[in-house]
C-alpha positions in Angstrom: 17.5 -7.2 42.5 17.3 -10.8 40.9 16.2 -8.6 38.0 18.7 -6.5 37.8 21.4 -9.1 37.9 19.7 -11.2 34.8 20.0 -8.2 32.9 23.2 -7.6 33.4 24.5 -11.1 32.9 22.6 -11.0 29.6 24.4 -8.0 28.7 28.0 -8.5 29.9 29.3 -9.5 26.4 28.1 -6.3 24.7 28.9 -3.7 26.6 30.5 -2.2 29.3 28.2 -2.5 32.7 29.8 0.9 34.7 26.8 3.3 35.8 27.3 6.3 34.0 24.6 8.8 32.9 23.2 8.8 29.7 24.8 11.5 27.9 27.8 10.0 28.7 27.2 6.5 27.9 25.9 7.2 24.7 28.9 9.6 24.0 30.9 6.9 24.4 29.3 5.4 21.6 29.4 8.2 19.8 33.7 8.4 20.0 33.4 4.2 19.2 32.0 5.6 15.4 35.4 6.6 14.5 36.6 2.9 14.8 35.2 2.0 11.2 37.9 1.4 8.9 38.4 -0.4 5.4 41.8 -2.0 4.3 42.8 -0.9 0.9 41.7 -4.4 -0.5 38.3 -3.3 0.8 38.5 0.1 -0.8 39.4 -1.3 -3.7 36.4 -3.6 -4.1 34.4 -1.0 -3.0 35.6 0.7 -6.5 35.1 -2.4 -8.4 31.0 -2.2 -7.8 30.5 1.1 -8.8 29.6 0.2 -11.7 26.8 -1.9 -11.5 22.8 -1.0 -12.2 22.6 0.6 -9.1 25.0 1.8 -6.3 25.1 -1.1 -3.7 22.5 -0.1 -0.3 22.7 -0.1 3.0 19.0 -0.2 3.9 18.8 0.7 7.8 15.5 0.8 10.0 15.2 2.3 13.1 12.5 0.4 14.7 9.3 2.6 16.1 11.3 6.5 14.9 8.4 8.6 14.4 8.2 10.5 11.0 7.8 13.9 13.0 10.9 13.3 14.7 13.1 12.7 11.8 12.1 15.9 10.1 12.5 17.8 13.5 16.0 15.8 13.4 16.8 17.5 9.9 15.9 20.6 11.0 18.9 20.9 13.8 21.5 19.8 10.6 21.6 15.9 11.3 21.0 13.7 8.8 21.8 16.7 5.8 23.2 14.0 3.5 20.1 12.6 2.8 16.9 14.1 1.4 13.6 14.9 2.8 12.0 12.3 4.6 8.2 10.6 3.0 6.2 9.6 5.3 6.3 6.0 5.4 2.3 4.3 6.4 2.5 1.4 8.5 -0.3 -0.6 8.5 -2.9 -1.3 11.6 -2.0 -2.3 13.9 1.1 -0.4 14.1 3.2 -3.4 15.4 6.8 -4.7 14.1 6.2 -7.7 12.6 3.2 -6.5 10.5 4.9 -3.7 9.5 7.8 -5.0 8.0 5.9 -8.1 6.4 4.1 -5.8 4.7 6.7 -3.3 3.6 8.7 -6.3 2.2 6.0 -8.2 0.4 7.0 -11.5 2.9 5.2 -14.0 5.0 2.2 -12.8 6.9 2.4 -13.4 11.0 0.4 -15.5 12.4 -1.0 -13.0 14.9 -0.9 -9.0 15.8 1.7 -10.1 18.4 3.7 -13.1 19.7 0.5 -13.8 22.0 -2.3 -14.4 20.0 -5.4 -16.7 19.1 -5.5 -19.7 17.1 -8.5 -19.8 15.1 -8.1 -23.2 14.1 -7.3 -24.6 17.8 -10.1 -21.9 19.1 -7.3 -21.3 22.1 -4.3 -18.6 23.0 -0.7 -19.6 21.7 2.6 -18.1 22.2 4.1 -15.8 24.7 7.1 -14.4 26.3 8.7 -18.2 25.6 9.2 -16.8 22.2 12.2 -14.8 23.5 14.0 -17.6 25.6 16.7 -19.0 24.0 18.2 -18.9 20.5 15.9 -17.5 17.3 14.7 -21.5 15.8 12.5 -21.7 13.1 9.4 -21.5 14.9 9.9 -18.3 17.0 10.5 -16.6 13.3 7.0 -14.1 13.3 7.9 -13.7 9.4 10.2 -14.1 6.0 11.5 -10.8 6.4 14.0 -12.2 8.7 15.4 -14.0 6.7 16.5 -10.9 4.4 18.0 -9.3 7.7 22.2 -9.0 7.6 22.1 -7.8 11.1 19.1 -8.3 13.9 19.7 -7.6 17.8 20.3 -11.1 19.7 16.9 -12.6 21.0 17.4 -11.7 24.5 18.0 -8.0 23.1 13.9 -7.9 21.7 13.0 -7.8 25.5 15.8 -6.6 27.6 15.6 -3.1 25.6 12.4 -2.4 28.0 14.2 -2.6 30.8 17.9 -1.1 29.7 17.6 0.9 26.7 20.8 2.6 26.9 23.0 -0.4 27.2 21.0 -2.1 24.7 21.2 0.9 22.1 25.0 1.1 22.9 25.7 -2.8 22.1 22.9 -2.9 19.3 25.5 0.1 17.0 28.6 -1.8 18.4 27.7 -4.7 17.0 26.3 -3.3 13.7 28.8 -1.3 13.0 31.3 -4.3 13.4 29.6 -6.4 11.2 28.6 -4.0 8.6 32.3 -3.3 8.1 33.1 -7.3 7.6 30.2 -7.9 5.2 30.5 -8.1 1.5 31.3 -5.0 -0.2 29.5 -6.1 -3.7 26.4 -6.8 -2.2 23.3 -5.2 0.1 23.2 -4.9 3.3 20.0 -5.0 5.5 20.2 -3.9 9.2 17.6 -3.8 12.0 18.1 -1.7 15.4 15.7 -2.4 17.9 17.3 -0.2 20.9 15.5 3.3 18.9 12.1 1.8 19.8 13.2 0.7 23.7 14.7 4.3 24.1 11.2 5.7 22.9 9.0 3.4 24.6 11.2 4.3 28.5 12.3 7.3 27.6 10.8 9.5 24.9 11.9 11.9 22.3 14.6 13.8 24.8 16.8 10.3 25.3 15.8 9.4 21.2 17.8 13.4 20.2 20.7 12.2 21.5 20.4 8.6 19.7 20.3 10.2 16.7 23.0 12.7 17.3 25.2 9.1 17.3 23.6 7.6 14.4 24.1 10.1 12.2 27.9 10.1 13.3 28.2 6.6 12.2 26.7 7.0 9.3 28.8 10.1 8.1 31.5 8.1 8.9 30.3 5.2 6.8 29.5 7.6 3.4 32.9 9.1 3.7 34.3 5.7 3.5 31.9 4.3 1.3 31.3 7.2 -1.0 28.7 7.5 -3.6 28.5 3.9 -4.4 26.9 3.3 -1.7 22.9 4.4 -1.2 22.3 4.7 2.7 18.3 3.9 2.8 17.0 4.9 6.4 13.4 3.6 7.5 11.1 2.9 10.5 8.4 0.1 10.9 5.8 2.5 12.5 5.6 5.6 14.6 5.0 6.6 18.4 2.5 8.5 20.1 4.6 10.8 22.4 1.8 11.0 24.9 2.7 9.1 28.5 -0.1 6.7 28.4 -2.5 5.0 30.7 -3.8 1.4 30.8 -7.3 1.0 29.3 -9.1 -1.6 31.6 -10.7 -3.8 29.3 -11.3 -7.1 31.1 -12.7 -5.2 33.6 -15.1 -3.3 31.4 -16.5 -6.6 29.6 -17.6 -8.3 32.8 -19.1 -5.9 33.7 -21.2 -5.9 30.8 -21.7 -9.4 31.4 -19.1 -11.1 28.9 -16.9 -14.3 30.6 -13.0 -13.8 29.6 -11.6 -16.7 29.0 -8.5 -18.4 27.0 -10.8 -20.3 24.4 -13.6 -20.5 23.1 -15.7 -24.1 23.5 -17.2 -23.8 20.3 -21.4 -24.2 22.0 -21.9 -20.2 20.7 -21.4 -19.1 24.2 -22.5 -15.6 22.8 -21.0 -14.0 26.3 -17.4 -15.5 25.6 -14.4 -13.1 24.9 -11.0 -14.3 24.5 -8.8 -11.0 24.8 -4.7 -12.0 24.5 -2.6 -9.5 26.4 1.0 -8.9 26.1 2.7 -6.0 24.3 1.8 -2.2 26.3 0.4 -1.2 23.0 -2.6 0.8 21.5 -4.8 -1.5 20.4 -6.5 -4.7 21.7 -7.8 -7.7 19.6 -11.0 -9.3 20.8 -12.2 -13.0 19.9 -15.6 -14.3 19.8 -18.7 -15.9 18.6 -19.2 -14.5 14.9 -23.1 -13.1 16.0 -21.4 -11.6 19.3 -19.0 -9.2 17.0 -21.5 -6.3 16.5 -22.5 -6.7 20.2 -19.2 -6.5 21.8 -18.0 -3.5 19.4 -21.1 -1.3 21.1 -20.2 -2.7 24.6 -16.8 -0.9 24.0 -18.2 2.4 22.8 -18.5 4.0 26.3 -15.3 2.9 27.5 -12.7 6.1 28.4 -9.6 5.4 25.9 -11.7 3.2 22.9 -11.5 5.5 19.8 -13.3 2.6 17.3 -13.6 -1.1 16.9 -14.1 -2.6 13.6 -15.6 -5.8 13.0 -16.8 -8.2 9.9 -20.4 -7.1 8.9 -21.2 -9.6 6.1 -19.4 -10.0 2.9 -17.1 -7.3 2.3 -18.3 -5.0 4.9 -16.7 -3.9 7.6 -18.3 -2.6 10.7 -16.9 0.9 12.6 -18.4 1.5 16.1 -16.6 4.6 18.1 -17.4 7.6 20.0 -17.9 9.8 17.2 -20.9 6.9 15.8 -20.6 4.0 13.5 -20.3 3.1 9.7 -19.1 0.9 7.1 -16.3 0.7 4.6 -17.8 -1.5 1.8 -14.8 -2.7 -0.6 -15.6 -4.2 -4.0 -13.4 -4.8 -7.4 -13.7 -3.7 -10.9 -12.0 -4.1 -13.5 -9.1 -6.0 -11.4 -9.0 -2.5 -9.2 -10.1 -2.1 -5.8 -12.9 0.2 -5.0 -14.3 1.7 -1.1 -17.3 3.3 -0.1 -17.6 4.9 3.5 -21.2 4.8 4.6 -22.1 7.3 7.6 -24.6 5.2 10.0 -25.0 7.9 12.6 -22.3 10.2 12.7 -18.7 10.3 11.5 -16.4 8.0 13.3 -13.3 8.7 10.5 -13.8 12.1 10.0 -14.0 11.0 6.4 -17.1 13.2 5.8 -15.4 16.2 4.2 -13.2 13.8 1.6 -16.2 11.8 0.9 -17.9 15.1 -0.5 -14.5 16.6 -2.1 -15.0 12.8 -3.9 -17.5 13.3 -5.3 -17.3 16.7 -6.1 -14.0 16.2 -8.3 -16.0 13.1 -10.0 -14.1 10.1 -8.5 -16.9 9.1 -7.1 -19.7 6.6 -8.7 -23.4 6.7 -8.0 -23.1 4.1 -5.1 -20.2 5.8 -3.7 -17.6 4.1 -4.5 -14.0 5.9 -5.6 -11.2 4.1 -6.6 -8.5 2.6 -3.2 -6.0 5.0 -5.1 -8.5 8.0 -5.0 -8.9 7.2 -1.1 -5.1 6.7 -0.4 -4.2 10.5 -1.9 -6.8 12.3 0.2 -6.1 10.3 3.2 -2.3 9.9 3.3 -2.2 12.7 6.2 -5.4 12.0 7.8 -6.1 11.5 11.2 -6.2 7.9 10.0 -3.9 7.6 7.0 -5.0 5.4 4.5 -8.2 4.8 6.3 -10.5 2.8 4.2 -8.0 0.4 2.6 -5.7 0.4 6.0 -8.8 -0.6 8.6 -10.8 -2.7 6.0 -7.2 -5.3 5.2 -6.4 -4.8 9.1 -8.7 -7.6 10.2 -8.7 -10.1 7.2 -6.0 -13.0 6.8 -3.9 -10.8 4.3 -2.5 -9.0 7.3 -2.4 -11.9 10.0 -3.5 -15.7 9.9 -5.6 -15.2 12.5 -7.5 -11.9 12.6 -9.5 -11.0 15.5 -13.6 -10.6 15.7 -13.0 -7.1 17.0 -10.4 -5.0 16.8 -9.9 -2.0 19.0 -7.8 1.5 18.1 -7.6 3.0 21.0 -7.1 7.1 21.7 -3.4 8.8 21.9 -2.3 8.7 25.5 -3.7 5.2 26.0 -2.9 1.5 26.3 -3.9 -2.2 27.2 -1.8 -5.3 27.5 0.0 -7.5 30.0 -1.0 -6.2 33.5 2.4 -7.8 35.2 4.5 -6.0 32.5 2.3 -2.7 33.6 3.5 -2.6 36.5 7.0 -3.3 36.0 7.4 -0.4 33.7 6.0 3.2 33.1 5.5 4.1 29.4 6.9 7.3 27.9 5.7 6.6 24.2 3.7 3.5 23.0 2.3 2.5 19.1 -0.2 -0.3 18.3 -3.2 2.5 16.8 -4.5 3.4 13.8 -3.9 7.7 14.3 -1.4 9.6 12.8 1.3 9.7 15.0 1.8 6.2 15.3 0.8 5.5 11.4 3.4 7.7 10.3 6.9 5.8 10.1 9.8 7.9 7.4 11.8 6.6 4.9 14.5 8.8 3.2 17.7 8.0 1.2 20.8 9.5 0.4 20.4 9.0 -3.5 16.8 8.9 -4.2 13.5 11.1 -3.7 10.2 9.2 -2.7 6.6 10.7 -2.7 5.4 12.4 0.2 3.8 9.9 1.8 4.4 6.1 0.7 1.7 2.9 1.4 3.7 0.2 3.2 2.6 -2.4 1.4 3.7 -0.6 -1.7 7.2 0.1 -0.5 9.1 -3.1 -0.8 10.3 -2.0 -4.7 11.7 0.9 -3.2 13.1 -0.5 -0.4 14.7 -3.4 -2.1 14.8 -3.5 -5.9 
């Protein structure tokens, strides 16, 4: 009950508290579209940028909308202003704040999520204190922020688990209200996070009717705009639409003998772990002794739920351990290009085989095996693991996160690990963190522009912005 009160209190000055059922609440939202109005000064400006290089943009994301159900979306008429949706690559782990460094060429987080492991003080950091209280400098995960026009209030970031109706409802209100007072000779950048609360509680069902609203508002902003204005519609990452169970790691590493702790003492303890939890998410970073890394990936390999761990194996090597066998992605550079080789240990734990032969069968492949990263990237932009090589090799060096784990565990559709309180306070519909398709695959599409089929993330920030 004390619960349910905070919530409310926290939501009071959004929107309207009376228990109503979804359809109806978010109808209600639906009707509030029509609100959005422009004064004839407004129009008039709106005339006066035309003009310019490029129409002006209204660059939306949709945090954690899946790429499948976007097209799925078109398919039943919404959305029928803008083109066909690219598949948008997130990188691993699939997680917000990586994401959308990446896709806009800004800071890089200090860790996969707001609980992680500092390298430098060998000992956990952060937490749920990161969403007390008003955004200050240090709670900022990253630079792309500070692009942002519109972001949720903090409190928003976590109360979405637990109402995602309300939240969706006050997250467009107050979107839509300050998109119509902004600037009309500029950009504007908007982030909703209640698309990624309604998946996570609720699933694809509660998500339809979402989008039903969304793309009432945004008809409603293109006939007042018009054609100077670009609508640019994105996700950070996707969602595995499986309802998922907890992988019990803790459990699973003592009994294999390893000692979970919250630091490392730095006297190569070689049975020491230091595993953060938070996030209900589909991966799980592990932190150890360098010489424990190849160890603790084969301790994993049995475990129901572990598709792979990856883990530094000398210079420019990375290790792959996973129920299908092991391998290594070698990276090297010529010529100022980047270059990969996938070498099979025992079995095939990518299910890169098959492209590895069609490699070097179309001669893009040199006598050590190595093809170019663009070679990889166009064979594997729909692969089980999009991207693979160049995605799995960067996910565990300090170009995605300051401090990259030891280990670092994708874990199978239909499961998760994190925070065991916040497992039992909710039940998961949906859930991202992995390195598989579903969750990989974020969209981007525009009202003005065609991309590629599928687009890297780290190579989208020129079309997303420039």
């Amino acid at each position: 009950m004390k619960n349910s009160n905070a919530i409310q209190d926290c939501l009071c000055d959004f929107a309207p508290l009376q228990e109503t059922n979804l359809t109806q609440r978010l109808e209600d939202a639906k009707g509030d579209a029509k609100v959005l109005t422009f004064s004839p000064r407004e129009q008039e400006t709106r005339q006066r940028v035309a003009g310019a290089t490029r129409a002006r943009r209204l660059l939306l994301c949709l945090d954690g909308v899946p790429f499948d159900v976007i097209r799925e979306a078109k398919t039943r008429g919404l959305f029928d202003g803008f083109n066909a949706p690219s598949r948008l690559l997130s990188p691993f782990p699939t997680m917000t704040n990586i994401a959308l460094s990446a896709m806009l060429k800004a800071s890089v987080p200090v860790g996969y999520e707001s609980r992680y492991f500092d390298r430098n003080t060998r000992e956990l950091r952060g937490g749920a204190q990161k969403y007390i209280g008003r955004r200050t400098p240090e709670k900022i995960p990253s630079t792309y922020m500070d692009e942002l026009d519109y972001q949720e209030p903090l409190p928003f970031e976590y109360l979405v688990y637990f109402a995602p109706e309300k939240i969706f409802r006050a997250d467009i209100q107050r979107f839509r209200e300050k998109f119509r007072r902004a600037p009309q000779d500029r950009d504007y950048f908007a982030f909703l996070k209640g698309t990624d609360g309604l998946m996570h509680m609720r699933g694809t069902e509660s998500l339809s009717v979402v989008l039903e609203s969304l793309d009432r508002l945004l008809t409603e902003i293109k006939t007042f705009c018009g054609d100077e204005t670009e609508v640019a519609l994105f996700s950070d990452h996707g969602m595995n639409l499986e309802e998922n169970r907890r992988v019990h790691l803790q459990t699973h590493l003592r009994r294999c003998g390893f000692q979970i702790t919250n630091r490392l003492n730095g006297a190569n303890d070689k049975q020491q772990v230091v595993l953060p939890a938070f996030g209900l998410i589909g991966f799980a970073a592990l932190f150890c002794e360098e010489q424990t890394s190849p160890k603790l990936a084969d301790a994993l390999v049995p475990l129901e739920g572990i598709d792979f761990s990856l883990y530094r194996d000398g210079e420019n090597i990375v290790g792959v351990k996973g129920w299908r066998g092991s391998a290594r992605i070698h990276r090297r550079e010529r010529d100022g290009r980047a270059l990969y080789a996938y070498e099979q240990v025992e079995g095939d734990p990518l299910q890169l085989a098959s492209i590895f032969r069609s490699l070097s069968e179309d001669g893009l492949m040199d006598a050590e095996g190595f093809a170019s990263d663009e070679a990889w990237a166009e064979r594997t932009g729909e692969h089980i693991y999009p991207d693979a090589l160049n995605n799995l090799y960067t996910s565990i060096q300090q170009t995605r996160v300051r401090h990259p784990a030891d280990v670092l565990v994708s874990l199978k559709d239909g499961y998760y690990y994190g925070s065991a309180l916040f497992s039992r306070i909710v039940r998961l519909a949906a859930t991202h963190g992995n390195a598989m398709r579903a969750s990989t695959s974020a969209f981007l599409m525009s009202t003005h522009r065609e991309f590629p089929n599928h687009v890297r993330g780290s190579e989208a920030q020129p079309l997303l912005r420039e």
